[in-house]
DRENSE-446119 format. One record per residue: x, y, z of N, C-alpha, C in turn; residue in one letter. Coordinates in steps of 0.1 Angstrom, whole numbers, plus 5000, padded with zeros to 4 digits. Atoms other than C-alpha are relative to their C-alpha. Layout:
// DRENSE-446119
@nxx X nyy Y nzz Z caxx X cayy Y cazz Z cxx X cyy Y czz Z resn A
...
END
This chain:
// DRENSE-446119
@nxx 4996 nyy 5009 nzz 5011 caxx 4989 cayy 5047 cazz 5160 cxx 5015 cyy 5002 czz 4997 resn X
@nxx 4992 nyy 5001 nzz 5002 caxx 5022 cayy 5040 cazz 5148 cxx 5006 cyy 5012 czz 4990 resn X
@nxx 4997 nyy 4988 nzz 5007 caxx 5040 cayy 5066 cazz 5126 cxx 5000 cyy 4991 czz 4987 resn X
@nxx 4999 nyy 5011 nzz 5013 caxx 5043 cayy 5037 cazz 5096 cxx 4989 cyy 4990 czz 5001 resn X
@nxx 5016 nyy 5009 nzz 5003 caxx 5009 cayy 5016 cazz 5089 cxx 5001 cyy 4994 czz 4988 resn X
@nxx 5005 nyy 5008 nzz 5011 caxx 5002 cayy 4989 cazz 5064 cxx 4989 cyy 4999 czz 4996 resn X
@nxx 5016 nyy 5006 nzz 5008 caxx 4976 cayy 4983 cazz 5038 cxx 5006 cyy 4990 czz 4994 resn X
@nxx 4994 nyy 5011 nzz 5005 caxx 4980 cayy 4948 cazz 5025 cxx 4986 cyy 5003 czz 4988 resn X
@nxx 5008 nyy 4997 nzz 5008 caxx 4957 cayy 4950 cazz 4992 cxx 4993 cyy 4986 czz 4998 resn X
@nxx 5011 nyy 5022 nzz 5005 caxx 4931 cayy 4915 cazz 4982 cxx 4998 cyy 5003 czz 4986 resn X
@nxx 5009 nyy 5000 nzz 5017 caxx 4906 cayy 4912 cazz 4956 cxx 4988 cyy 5011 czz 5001 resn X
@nxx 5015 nyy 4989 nzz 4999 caxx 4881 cayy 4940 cazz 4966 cxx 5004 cyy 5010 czz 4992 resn X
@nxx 4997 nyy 4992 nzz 5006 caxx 4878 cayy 4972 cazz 4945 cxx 5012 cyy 5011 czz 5005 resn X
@nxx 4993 nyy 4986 nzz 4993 caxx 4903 cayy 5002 cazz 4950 cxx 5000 cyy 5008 czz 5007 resn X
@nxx 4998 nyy 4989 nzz 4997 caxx 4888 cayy 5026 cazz 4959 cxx 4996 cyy 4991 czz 5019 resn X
@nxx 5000 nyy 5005 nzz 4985 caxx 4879 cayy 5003 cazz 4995 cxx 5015 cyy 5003 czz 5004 resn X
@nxx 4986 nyy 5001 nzz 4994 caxx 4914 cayy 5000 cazz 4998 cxx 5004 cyy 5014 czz 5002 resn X
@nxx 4997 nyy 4986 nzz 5002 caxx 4917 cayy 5040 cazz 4990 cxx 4995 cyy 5008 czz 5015 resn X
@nxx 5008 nyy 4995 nzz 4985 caxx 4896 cayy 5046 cazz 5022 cxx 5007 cyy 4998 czz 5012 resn X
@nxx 4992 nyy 5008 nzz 4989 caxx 4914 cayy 5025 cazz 5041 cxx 5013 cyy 5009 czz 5002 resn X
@nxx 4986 nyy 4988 nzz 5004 caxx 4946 cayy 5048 cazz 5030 cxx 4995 cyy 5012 czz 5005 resn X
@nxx 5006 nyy 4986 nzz 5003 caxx 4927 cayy 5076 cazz 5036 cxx 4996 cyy 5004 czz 5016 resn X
@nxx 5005 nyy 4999 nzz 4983 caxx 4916 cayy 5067 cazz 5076 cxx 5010 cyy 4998 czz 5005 resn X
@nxx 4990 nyy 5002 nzz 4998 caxx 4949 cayy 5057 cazz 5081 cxx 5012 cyy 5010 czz 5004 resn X
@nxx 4992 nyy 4987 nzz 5001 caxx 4965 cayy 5089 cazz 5071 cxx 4993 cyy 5008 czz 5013 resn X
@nxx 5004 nyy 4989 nzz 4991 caxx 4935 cayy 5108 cazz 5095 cxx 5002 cyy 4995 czz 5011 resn X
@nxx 4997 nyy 5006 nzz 4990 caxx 4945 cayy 5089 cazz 5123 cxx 5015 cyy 5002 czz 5007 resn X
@nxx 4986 nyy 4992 nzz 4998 caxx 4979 cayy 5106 cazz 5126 cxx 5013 cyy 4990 czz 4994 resn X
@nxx 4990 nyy 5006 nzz 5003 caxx 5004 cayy 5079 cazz 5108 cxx 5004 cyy 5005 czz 4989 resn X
@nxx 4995 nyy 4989 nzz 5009 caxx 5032 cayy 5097 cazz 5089 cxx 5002 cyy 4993 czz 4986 resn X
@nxx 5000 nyy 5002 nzz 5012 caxx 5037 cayy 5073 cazz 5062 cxx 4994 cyy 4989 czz 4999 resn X
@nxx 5009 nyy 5010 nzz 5005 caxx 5019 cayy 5044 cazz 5047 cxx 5006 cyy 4990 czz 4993 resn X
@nxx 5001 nyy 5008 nzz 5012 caxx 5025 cayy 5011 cazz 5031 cxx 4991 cyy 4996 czz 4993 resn X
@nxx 5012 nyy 5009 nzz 5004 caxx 5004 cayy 4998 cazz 5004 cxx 5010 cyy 4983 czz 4998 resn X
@nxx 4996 nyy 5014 nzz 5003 caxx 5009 cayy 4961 cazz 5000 cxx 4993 cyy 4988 czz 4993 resn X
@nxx 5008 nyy 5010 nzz 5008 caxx 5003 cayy 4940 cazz 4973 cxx 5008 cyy 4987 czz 4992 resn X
@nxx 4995 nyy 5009 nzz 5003 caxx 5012 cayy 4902 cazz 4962 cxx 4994 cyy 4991 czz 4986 resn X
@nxx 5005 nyy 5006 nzz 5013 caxx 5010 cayy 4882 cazz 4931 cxx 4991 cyy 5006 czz 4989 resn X
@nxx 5006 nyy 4993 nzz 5006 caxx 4984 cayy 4888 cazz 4913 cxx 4992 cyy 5014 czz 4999 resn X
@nxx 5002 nyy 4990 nzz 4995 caxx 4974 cayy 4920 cazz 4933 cxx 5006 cyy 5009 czz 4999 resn X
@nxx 4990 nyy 4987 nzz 5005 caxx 5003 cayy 4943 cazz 4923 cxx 4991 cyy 5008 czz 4988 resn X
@nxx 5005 nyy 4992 nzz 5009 caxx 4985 cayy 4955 cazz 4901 cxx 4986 cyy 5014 czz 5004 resn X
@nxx 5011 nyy 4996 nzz 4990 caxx 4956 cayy 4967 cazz 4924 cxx 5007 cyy 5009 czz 5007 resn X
@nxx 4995 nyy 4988 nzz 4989 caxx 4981 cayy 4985 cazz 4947 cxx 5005 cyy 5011 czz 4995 resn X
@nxx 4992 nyy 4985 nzz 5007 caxx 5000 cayy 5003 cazz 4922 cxx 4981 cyy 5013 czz 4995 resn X
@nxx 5011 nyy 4997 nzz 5003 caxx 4961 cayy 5013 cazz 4909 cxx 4996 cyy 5009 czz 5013 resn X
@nxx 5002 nyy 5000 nzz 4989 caxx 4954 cayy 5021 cazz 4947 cxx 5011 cyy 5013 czz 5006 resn X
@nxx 4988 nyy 4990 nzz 5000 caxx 4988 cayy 5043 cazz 4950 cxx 4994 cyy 5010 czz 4989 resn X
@nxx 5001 nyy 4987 nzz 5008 caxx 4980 cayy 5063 cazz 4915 cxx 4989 cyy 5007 czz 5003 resn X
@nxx 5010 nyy 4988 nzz 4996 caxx 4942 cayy 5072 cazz 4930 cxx 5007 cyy 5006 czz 5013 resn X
@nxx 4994 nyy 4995 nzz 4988 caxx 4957 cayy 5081 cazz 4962 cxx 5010 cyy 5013 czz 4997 resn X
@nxx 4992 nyy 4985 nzz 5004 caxx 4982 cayy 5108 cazz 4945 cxx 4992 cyy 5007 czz 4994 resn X
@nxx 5009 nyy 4989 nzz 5008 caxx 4954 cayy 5121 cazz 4920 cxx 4988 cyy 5004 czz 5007 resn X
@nxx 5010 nyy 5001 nzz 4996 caxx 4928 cayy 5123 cazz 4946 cxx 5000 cyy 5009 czz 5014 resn X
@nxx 4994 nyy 4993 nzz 4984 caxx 4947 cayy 5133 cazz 4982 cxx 5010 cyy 5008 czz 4995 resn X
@nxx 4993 nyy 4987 nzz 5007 caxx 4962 cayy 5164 cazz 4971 cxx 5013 cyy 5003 czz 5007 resn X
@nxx 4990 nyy 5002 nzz 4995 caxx 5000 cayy 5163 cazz 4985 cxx 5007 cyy 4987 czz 5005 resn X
@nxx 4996 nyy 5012 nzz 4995 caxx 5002 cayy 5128 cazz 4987 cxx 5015 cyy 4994 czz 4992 resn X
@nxx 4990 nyy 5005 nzz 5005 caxx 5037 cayy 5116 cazz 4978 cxx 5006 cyy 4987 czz 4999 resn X
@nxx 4994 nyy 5012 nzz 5002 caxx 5055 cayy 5085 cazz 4964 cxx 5016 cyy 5002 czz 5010 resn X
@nxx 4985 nyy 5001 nzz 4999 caxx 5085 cayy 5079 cazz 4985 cxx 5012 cyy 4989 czz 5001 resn X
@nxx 4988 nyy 5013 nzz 5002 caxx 5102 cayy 5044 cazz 4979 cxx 4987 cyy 4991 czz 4995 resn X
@nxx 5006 nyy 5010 nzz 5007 caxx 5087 cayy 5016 cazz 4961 cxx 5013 cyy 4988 czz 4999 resn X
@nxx 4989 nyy 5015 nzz 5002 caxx 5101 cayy 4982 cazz 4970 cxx 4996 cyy 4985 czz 4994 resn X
@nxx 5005 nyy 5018 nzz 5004 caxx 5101 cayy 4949 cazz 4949 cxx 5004 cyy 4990 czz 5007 resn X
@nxx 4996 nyy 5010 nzz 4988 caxx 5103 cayy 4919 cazz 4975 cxx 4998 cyy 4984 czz 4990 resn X
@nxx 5002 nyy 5015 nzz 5002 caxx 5098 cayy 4882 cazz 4973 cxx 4998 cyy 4990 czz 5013 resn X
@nxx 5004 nyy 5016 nzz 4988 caxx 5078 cayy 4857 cazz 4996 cxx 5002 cyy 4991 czz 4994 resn X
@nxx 4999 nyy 5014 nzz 5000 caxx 5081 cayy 4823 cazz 5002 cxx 4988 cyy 4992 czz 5007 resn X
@nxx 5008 nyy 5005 nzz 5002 caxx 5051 cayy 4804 cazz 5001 cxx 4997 cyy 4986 czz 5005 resn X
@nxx 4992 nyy 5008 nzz 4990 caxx 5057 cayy 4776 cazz 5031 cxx 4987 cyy 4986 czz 4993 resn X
@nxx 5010 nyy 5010 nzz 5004 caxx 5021 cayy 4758 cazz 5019 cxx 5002 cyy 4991 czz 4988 resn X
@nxx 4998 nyy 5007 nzz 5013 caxx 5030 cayy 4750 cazz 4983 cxx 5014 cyy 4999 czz 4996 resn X
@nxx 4986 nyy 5009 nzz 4999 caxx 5064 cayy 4734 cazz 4988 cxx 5008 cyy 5013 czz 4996 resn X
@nxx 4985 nyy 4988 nzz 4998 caxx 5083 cayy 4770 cazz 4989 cxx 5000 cyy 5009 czz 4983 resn X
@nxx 5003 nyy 4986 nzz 5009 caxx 5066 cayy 4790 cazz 4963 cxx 5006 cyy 5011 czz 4998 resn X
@nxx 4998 nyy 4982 nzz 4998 caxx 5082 cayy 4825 cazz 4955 cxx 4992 cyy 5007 czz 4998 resn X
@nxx 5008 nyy 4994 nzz 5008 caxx 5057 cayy 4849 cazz 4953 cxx 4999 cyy 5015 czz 4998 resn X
@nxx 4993 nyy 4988 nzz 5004 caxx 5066 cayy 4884 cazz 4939 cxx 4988 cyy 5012 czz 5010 resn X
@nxx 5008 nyy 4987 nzz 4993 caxx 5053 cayy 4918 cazz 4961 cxx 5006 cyy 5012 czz 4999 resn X
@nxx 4995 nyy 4987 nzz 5005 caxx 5055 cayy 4950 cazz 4957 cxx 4992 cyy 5009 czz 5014 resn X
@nxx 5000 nyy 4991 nzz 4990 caxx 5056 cayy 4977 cazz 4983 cxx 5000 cyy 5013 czz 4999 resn X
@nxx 4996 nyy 4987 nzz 5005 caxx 5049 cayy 5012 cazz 4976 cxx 4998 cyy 5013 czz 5016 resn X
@nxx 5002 nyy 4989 nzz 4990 caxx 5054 cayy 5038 cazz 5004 cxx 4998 cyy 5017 czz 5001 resn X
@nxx 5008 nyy 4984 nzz 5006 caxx 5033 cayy 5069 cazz 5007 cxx 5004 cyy 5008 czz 5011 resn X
@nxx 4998 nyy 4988 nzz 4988 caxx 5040 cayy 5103 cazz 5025 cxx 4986 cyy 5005 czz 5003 resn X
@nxx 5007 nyy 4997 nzz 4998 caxx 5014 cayy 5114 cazz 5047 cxx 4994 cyy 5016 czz 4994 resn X
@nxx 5000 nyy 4983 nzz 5001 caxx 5002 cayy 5151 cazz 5035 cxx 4997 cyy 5009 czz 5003 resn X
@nxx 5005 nyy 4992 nzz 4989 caxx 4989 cayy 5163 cazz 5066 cxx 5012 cyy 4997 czz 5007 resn X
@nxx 4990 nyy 4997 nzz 4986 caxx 5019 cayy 5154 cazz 5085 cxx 5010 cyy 5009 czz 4999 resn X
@nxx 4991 nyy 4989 nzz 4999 caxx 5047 cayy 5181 cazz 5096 cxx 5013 cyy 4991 czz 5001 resn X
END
């Protein structure tokens, strides 16, 4: 696997997505994005705070606010948020 892996976040519970974070990491990739849009930012940041209080060394290391463009509904902006985790098994 790649040393940087994405999680894009939906509408499912957290802690699925927490899992997902979690196989990701045991699979050897050193750091992680979560990724979440619109109305979902709120889910990833949710998904980021279990993931530090849960995986014991897990670190915040940049958190980026973006902006898509939304080609279907005549050029939409739609706000995302990026929060990048440090692995806490890797060297």
């Amino acid at each position: 696997m790649n040393s940087s892996s994405i999680v894009v976040v939906g509408k499912k519970k957290p802690w699925n997505y927490v899992t997902a974070c979690i196989t990701v990491f045991n699979s050897g990739s050193k750091t992680l994005t979560i990724r979440g849009r619109g109305s979902n930012i709120s889910r990833a940041v949710d998904v980021a705070n279990l993931l530090r209080r849960n995986v014991a060394g897990t670190q915040i290391l940049e958190i980026r606010i973006v902006e898509d463009v939304n080609d279907a509904e005549n050029s939409r902006i739609i706000p995302v948020i990026e929060i990048v985790l440090k692995n806490p098994h890797s060297k």
